[in-house]
N, C-alpha and C positions, 0 to 999 in steps of 0.2 A: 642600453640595448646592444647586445652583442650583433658581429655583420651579419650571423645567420641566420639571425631572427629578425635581421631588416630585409636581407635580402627575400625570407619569404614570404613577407610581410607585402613589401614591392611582388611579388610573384600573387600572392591573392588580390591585389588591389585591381592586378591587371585582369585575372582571371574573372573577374568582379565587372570589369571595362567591358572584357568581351562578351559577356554573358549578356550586359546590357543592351549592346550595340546589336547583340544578331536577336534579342527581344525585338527590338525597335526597328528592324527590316523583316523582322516575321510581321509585326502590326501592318508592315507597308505592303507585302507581299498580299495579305490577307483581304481578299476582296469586302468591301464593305457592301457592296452592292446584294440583294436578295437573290435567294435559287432560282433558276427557271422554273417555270410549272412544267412535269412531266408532259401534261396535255398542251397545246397550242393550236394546233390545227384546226382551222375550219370544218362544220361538219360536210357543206356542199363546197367542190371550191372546183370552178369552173376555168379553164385555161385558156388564157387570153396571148393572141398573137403578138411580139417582138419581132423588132427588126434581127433579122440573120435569121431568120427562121424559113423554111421552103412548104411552100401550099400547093398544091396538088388539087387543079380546078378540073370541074368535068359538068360538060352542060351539056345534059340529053338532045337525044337526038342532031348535036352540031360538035362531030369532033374535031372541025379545024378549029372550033373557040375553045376546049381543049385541052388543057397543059398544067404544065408545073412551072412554077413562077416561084423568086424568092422575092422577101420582105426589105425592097431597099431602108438603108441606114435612116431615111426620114419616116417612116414609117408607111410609104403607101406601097402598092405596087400596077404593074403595069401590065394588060392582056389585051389580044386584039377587041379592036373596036369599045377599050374602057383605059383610061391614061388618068393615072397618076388617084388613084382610089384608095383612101387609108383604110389602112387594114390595124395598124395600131391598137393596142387594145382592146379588140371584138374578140370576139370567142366563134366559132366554126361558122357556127349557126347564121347566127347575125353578120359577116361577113357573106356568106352564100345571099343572104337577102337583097343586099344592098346590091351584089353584082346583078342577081336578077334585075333589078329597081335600073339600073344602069343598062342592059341589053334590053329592055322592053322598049326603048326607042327604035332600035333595029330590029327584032327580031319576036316573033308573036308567043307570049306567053315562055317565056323561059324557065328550065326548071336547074336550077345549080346546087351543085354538091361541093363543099369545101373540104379536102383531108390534108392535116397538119403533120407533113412530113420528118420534119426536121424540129425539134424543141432546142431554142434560145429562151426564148420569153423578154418581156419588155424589162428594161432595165430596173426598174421599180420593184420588180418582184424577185429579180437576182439574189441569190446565197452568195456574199465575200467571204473568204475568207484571209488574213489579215497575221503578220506577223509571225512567231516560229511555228510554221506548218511547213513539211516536208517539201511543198508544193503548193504556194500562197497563189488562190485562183479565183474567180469567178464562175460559182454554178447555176443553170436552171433549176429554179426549184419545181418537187415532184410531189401531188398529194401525200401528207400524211409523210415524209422525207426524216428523219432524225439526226440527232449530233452524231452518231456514230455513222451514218450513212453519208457526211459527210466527210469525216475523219478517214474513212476508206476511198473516199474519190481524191484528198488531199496527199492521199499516204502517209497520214499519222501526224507526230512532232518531231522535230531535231531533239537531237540532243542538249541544245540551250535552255527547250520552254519550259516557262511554268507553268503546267496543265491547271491545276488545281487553281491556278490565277488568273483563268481565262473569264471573258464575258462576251453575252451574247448583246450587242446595243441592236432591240427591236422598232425600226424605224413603222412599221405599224401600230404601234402605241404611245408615238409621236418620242422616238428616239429612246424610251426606257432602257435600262441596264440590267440586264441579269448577270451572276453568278454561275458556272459549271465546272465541272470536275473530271478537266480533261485526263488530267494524269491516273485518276480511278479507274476510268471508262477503261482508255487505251490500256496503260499499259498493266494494270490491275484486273480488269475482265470484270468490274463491276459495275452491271446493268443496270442499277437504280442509278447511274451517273447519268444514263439515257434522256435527252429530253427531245421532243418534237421543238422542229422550226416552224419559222413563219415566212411569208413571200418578204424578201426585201431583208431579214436579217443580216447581221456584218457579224463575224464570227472574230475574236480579236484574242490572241494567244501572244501572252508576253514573254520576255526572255526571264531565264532565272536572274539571279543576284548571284547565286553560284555554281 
C-alpha cells in the first residue's frame, strides 16, 4: 500500500471516529424523557397565600383594626388585637374567616375583607428556573402561566444552552420529567414548543456540549 493510500485511509478511519463520537453525544444530548403535554393547568385554581407576600386587611366599620400587613417568613402574620395567625396557605377568603373567628372575642360580630396585595405564593407552588437561562430565578406562578411566559421573565437562554435539551421536573406528579423544546420556542418562534406549567415546576436548561 502506498503512503497516500494509508494516509487516507488514517484520514477515513478518523473521520469514521468522529462521526461516531458526536453520534454518541447526540444520543446523550437527546432527552429521553416524554413531551410535556401542551395542556397542564388546572381548570379552577385558586391562590393561596406565601410568605413575602403583603395582605391588605379591612374590617368594617373599625378602621383602626385596618391595615396592610406582610406574610412573615414563618407563615403567620401579625394585626392589632390577633398575634401570630397563619395565613400560610389559605386563599383570601378563608383567611378573612379565620381573622373574623379571632376578633369575635373583642369585638361584636366582625365583618373582614382580605386583598392580596403583593404575589410571592408559598414556596411549594414556585416556577424555578435552573441552569443556562439568561436570568436563573424563582417565579410566582400565575393561572394558566406558560413556558414562553416564563422564558420572557428569565430573558431567554445564554448562549451555552441546549434548549432543545431542557426538561420540565413536575414536582406535582410526584417529581415526573418531561421534555421541551426551548431552542424552537425562543429562538425559532415556534409555538407548538409552547406548553402550560404547573404550581411547583423546576424548569432545568442545560449547557450545550458545543
Amino acid at each position: 500500500m502506498s503512503f497516500g493510500a494509508s494516509k487516507l485511509g488514517a484520514r477515513i478511519s478518523n473521520l469514521c471516529l468522529l462521526s461516531l463520537l458526536l453520534g454518541v453525544l447526540a444520543g446523550c444530548a437527546t432527552s429521553s424523557y416524554p413531551p410535556a403535554p401542551a395542556g397542564a393547568a388546572e381548570a379552577e385554581y385558586n391562590y393561596v397565600i406565601g410568605p413575602g407576600d403583603t395582605i391588605n386587611i379591612v374590617v368594617w366599620r373599625n378602621p383602626e383594626l385596618s391595615m396592610s400587613v406582610p406574610v412573615r417568613p414563618d407563615g403567620k402574620i401579625t394585626t392589632p388585637l390577633v398575634e401570630d395567625l397563619p395565613a400560610l396557605g389559605k386563599d383570601a377568603s378563608t383567611l378573612a374567616r379565620d381573622i373574623e373567628k379571632a376578633l369575635s372575642k373583642f369585638i361584636r360580630e366582625p365583618v373582614v375583607t382580605v386583598i392580596v396585595t403583593s404575589f410571592i405564593g408559598p414556596y411549594s407552588e414556585q416556577i424555578r428556573v435552573l441552569g443556562e437561562a439568561a436570568q436563573p430565578q424563582t417565579l410566582p406562578y400565575q393561572q394558566k402561566m406558560t413556558l414562553l411566559d416564563v422564558m420572557i421573565k428569565v430573558g431567554g437562554v445564554t448562549e451555552f444552552a441546549d434548549g432543545n435539551a431542557a426538561t420540565i421536573l413536575r414536582t406535582a406528579e410526584g417529581n415526573k420529567q418531561y421534555s421541551v423544546r426551548l431552542k424552537d420556542l425562543v429562538k425559532r418562534g415556534d409555538v407548538s414548543a409552547n406548553v402550560e406549567m404547573r404550581p411547583g415546576d423546576v424548569l432545568i436548561i442545560p449547557q450545550s456540549w458545543f
